[in-house]
MIDOSE-1310 file (N, C-alpha, C; in nm, 2 decimals, decimal comma, always signed):
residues 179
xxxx	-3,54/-1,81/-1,04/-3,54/-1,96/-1,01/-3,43/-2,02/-1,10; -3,39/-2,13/-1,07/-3,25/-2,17/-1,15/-3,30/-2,28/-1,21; -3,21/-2,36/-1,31/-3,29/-2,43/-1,38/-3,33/-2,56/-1,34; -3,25/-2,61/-1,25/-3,22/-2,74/-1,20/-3,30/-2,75/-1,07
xxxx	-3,41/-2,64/-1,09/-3,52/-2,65/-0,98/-3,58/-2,79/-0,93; -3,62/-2,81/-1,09/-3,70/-2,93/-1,07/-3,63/-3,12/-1,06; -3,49/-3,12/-1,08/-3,43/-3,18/-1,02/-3,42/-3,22/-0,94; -3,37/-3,06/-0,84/-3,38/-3,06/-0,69/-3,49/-3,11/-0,64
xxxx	-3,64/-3,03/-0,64/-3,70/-3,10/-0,62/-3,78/-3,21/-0,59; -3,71/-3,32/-0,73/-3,77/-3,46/-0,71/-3,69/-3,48/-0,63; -3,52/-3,50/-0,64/-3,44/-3,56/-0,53/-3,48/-3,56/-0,39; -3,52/-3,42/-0,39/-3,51/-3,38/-0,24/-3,67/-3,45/-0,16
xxxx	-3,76/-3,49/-0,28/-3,89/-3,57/-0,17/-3,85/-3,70/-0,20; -3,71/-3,74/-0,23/-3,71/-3,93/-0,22/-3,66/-3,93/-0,06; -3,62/-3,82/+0,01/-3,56/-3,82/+0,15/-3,48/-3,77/+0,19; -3,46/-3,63/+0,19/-3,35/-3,57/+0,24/-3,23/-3,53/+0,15
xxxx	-3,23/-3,53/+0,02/-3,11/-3,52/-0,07/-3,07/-3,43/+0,01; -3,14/-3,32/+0,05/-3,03/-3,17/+0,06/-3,03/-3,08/+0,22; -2,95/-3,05/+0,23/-2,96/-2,96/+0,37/-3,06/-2,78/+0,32; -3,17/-2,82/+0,36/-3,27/-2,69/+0,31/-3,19/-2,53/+0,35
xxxx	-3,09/-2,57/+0,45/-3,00/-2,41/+0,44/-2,94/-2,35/+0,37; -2,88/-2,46/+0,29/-2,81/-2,42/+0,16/-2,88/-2,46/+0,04; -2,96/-2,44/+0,01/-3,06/-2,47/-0,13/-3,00/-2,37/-0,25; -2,98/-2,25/-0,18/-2,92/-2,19/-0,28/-2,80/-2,19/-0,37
xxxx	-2,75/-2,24/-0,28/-2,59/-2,30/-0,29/-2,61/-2,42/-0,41; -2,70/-2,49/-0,35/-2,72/-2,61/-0,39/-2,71/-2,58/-0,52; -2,84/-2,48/-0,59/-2,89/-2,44/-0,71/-2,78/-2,37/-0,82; -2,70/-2,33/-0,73/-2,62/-2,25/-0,78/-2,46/-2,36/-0,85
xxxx	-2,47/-2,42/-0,76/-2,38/-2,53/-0,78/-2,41/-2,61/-0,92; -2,55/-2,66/-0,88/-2,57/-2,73/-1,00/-2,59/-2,65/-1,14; -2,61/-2,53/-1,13/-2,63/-2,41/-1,25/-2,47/-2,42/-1,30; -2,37/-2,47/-1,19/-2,23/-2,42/-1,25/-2,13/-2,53/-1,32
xxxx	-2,20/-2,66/-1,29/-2,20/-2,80/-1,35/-2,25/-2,76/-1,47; -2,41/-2,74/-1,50/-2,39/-2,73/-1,66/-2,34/-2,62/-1,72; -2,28/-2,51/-1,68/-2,17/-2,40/-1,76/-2,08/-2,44/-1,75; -2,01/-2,55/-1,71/-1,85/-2,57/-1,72/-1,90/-2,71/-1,80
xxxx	-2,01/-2,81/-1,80/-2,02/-2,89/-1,92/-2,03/-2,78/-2,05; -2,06/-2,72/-2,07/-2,12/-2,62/-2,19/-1,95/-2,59/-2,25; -1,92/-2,49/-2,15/-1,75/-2,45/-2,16/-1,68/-2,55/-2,20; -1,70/-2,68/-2,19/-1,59/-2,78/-2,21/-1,62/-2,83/-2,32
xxxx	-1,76/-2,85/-2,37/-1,81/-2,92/-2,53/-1,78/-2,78/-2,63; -1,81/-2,67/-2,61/-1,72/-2,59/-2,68/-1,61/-2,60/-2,72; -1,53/-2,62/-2,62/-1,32/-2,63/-2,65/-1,32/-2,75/-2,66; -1,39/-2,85/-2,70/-1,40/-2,97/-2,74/-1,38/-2,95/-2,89
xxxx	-1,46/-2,83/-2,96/-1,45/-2,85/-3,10/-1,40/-2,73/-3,12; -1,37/-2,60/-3,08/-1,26/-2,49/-3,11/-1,18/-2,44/-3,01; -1,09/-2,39/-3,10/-0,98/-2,35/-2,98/-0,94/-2,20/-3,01; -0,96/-2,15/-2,91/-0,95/-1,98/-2,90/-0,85/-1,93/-2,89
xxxx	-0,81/-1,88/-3,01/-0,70/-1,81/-3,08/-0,75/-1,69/-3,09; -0,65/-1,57/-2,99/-0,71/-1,48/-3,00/-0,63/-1,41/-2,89; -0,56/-1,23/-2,91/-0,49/-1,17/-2,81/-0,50/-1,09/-2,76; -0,53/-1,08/-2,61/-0,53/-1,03/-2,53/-0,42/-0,94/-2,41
xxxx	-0,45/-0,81/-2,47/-0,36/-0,74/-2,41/-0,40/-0,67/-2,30; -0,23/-0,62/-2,24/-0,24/-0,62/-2,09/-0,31/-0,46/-2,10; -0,39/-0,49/-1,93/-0,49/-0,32/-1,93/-0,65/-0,34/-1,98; -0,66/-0,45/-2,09/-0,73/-0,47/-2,04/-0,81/-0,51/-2,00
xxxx	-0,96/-0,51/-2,02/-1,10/-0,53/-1,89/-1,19/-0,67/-1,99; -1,22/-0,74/-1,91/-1,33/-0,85/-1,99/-1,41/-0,86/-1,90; -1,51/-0,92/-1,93/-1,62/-0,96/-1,81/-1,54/-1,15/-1,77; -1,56/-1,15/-1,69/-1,49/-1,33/-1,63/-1,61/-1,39/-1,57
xxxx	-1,64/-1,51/-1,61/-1,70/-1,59/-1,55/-1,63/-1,71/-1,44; -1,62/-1,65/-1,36/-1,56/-1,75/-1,26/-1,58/-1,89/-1,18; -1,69/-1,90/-1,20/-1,79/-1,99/-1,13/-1,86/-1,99/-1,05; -1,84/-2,12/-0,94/-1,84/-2,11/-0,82/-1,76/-2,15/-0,75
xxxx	-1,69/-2,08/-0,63/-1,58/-2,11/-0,59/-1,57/-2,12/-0,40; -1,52/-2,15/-0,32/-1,50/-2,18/-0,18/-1,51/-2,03/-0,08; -1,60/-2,08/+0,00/-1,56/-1,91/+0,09/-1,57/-1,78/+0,07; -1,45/-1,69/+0,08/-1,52/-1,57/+0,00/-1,43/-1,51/-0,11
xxxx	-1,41/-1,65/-0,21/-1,33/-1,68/-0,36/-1,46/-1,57/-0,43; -1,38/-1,52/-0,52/-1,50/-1,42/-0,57/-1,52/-1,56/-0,66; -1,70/-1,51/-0,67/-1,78/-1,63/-0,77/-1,86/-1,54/-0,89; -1,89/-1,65/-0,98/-1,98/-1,57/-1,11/-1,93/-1,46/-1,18
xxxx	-2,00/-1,40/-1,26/-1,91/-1,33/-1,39/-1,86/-1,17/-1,31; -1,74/-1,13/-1,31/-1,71/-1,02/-1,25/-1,59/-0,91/-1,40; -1,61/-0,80/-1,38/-1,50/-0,73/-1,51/-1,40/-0,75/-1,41; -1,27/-0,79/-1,50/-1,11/-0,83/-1,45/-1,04/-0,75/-1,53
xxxx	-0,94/-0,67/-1,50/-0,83/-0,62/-1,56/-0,72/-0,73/-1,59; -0,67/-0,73/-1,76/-0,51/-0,78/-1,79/-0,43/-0,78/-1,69; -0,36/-0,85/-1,64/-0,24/-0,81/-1,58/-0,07/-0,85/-1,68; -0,15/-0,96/-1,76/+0,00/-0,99/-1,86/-0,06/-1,04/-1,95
xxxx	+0,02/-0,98/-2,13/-0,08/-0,99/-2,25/-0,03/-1,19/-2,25; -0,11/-1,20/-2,40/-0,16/-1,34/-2,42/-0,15/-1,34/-2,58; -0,08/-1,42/-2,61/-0,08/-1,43/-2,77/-0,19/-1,51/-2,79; -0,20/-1,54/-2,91/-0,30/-1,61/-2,98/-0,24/-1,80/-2,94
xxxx	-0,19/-1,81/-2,90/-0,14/-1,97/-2,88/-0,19/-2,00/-2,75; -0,16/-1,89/-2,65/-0,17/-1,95/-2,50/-0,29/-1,92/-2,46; -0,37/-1,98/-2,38/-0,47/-2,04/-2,34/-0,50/-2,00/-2,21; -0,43/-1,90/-2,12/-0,44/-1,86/-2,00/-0,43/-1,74/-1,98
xxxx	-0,50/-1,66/-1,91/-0,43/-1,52/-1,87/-0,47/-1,50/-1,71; -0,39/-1,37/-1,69/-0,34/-1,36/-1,55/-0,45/-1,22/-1,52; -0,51/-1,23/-1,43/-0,66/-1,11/-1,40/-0,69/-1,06/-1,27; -0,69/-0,97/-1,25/-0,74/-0,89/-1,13/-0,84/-0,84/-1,10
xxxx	-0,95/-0,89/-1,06/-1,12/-0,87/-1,07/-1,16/-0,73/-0,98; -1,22/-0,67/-1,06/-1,30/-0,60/-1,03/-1,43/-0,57/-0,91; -1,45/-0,50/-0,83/-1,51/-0,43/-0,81/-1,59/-0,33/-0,73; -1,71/-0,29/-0,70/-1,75/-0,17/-0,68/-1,78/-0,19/-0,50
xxxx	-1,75/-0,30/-0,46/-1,80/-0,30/-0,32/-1,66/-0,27/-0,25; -1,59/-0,18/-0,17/-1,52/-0,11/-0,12/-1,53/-0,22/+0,02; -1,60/-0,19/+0,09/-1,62/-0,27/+0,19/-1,62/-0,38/+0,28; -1,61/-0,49/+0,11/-1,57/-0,59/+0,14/-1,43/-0,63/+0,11
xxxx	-1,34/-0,54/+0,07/-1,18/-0,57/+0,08/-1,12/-0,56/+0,11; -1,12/-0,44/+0,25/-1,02/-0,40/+0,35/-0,89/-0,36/+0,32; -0,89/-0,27/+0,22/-0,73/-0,22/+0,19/-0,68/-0,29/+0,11; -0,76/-0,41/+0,05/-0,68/-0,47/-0,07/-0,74/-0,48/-0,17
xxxx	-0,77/-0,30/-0,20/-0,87/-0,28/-0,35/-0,75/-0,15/-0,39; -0,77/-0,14/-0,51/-0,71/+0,00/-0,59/-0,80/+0,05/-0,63; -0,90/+0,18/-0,57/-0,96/+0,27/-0,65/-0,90/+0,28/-0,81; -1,00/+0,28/-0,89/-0,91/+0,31/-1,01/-1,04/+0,40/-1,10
xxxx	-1,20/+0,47/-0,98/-1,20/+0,59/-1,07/-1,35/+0,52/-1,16; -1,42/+0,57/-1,21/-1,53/+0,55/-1,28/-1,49/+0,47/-1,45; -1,55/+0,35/-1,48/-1,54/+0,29/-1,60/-1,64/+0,24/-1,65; -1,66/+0,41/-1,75/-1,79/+0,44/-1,81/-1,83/+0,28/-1,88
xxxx	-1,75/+0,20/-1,93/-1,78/+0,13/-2,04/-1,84/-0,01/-1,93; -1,79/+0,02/-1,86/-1,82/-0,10/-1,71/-1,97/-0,04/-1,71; -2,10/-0,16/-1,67/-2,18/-0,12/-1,67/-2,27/-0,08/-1,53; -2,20/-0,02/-1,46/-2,25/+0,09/-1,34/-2,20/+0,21/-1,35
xxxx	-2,29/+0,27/-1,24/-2,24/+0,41/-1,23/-2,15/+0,45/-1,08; -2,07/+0,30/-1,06/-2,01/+0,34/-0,93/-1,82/+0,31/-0,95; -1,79/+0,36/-0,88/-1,62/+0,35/-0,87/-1,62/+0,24/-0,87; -1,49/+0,19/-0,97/-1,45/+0,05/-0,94/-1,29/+0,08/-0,91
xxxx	-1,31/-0,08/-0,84/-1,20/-0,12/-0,74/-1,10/-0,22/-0,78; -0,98/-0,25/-0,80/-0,93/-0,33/-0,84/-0,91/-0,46/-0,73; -0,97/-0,53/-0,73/-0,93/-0,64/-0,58/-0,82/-0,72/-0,59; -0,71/-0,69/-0,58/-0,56/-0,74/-0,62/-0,53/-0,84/-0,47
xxxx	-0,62/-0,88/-0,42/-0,58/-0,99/-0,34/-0,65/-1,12/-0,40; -0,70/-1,09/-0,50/-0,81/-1,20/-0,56/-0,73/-1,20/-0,71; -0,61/-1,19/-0,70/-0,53/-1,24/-0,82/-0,55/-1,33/-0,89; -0,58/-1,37/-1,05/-0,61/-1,56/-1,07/-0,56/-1,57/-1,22
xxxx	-0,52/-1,68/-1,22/-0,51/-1,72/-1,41/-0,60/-1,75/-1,42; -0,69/-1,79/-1,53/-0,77/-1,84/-1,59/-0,75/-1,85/-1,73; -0,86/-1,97/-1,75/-0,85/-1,99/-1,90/-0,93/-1,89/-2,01; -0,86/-1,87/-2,11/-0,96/-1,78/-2,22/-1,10/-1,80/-2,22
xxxx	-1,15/-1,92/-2,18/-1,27/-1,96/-2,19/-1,38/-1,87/-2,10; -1,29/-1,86/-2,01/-1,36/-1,82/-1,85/-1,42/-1,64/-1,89; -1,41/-1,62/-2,03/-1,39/-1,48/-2,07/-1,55/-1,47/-2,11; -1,66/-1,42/-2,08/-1,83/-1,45/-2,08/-1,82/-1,47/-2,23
xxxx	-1,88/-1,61/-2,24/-1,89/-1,66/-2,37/-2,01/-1,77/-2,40; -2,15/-1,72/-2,28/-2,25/-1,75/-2,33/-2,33/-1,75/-2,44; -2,25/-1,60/-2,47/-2,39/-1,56/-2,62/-2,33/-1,61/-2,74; -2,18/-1,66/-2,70/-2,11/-1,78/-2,81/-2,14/-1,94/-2,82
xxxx	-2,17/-1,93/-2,66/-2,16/-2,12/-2,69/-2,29/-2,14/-2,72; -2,45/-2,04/-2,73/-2,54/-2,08/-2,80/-2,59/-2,03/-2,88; -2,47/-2,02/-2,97/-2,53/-2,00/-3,12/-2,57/-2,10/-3,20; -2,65/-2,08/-3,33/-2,69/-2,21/-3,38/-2,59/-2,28/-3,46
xxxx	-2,41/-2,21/-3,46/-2,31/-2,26/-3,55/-2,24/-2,34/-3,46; -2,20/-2,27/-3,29/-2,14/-2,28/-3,24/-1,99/-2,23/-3,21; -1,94/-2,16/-3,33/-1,87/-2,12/-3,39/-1,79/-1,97/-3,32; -1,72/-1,95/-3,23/-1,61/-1,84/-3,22/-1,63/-1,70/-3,33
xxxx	-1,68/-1,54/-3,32/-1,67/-1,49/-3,38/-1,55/-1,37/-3,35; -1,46/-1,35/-3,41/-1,35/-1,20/-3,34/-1,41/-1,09/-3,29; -1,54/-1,07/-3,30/-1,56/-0,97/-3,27/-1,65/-0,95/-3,17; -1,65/-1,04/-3,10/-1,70/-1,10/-2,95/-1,64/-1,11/-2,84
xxxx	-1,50/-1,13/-2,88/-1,40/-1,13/-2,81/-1,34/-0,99/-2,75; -1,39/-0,87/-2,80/-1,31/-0,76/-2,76/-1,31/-0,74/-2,63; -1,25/-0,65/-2,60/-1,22/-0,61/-2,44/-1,36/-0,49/-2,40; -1,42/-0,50/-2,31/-1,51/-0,39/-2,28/-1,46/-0,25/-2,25
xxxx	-1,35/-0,26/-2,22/-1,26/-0,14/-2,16/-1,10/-0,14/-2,16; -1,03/-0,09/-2,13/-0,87/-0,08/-2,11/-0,86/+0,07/-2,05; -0,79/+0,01/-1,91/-0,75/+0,11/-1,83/-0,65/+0,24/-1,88; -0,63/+0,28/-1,82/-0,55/+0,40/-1,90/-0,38/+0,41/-1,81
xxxx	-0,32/+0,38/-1,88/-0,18/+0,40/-1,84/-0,15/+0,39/-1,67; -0,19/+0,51/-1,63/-0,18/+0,57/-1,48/-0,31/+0,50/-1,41; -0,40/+0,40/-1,45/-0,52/+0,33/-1,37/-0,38/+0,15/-1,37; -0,35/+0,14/-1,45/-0,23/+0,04/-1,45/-0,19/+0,05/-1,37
xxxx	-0,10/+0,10/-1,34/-0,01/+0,15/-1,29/-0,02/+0,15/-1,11; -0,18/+0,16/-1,11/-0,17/+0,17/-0,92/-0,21/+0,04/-0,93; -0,28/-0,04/-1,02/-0,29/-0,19/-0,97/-0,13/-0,25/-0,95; -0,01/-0,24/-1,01/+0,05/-0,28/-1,05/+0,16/-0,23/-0,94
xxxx	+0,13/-0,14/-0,84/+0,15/-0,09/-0,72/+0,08/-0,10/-0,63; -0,02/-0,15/-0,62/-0,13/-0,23/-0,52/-0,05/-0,35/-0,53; -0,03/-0,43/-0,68/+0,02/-0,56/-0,60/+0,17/-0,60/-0,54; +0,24/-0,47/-0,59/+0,38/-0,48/-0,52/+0,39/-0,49/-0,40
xxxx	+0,29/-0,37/-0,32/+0,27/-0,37/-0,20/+0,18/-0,48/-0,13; +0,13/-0,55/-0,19/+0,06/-0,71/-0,15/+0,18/-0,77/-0,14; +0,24/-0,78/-0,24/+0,36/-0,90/-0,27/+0,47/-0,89/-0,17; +0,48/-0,74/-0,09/+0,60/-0,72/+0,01/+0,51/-0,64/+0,14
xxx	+0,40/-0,73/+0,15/+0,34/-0,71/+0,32/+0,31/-0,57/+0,39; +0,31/-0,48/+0,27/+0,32/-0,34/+0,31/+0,14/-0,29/+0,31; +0,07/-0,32/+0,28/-0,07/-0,33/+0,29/-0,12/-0,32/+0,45
């Protein structure tokens, strides 16, 4: 159940707030209002200094996003590193569903540290910047300091040279229609 159940709820017996087909949507929506208030009173009081290099893997929280935008937290491979000043990095999300990509995945092989036990996929048609923030940083934004620790920040994984390498030729061949 999501949190904003009871919200919905009252709204929806003053007369119709909501179309009952999308309720989940609904719920989901409003779950993604308060993680991007949360995200934003965070970087309100610190600023995430901290580098991220290319290869590799974080968990991403993406949101919620339009259509079939990947949504919610997915592992993303580096595509280009990030010093400690810039505030954005460039990601190629992850994952294990084959089926829904149509030729615009890179097998890249089992990643033990990834937490299944199935092949992941690089989805290089779902290219995105994002901000450092967007890097899962729930079990930071509620702490009782509030406070950024370095060692939260690490990367879950980093590809290995030759797993690079076919993302990075998956997206050549996106980028010149050869897919």
């Amino acid at each position: 159940m999501y949190e904003n159940d009871r919200f919905l709820r009252i709204n929806d017996s003053s007369g119709g707030f909501m179309d009952h087909r999308f309720k989940k949507q609904y719920f989901a929506l409003f779950d993604w209002f308060k993680r991007n208030l949360e995200y934003e009173m965070f970087l309100s009081q610190n600023k995430l200094r901290y580098k991220i290099n290319q290869g590799e893997v974080y968990e991403i929280d993406f949101g919620r996003n339009v259509g079939s935008e990947l949504n919610e937290r997915h592992y993303a491979v580096v595509l280009h590193h990030s010093d400690v000043e810039a505030q954005n990095i460039v990601v190629v999300p992850l994952t294990t569903k084959i089926h829904y990509s149509y030729g615009e995945a890179i097998e890249l092989g089992y990643l033990p540290e990834v937490r299944t036990n199935e092949i992941s996929y690089a989805k290089i048609s779902q290219i995105r910047t994002v901000d450092k923030a967007r890097i899962y940083l729930r079990p930071i934004i509620h702490t009782l300091d509030n406070r950024p620790c370095q060692e939260t920040y690490g990367p879950v994984t980093k590809l290995t040279p030759e797993q690079f390498k076919l993302v990075i030729s998956g997206l050549n061949k996106l980028l010149n229609n050869q897919l």
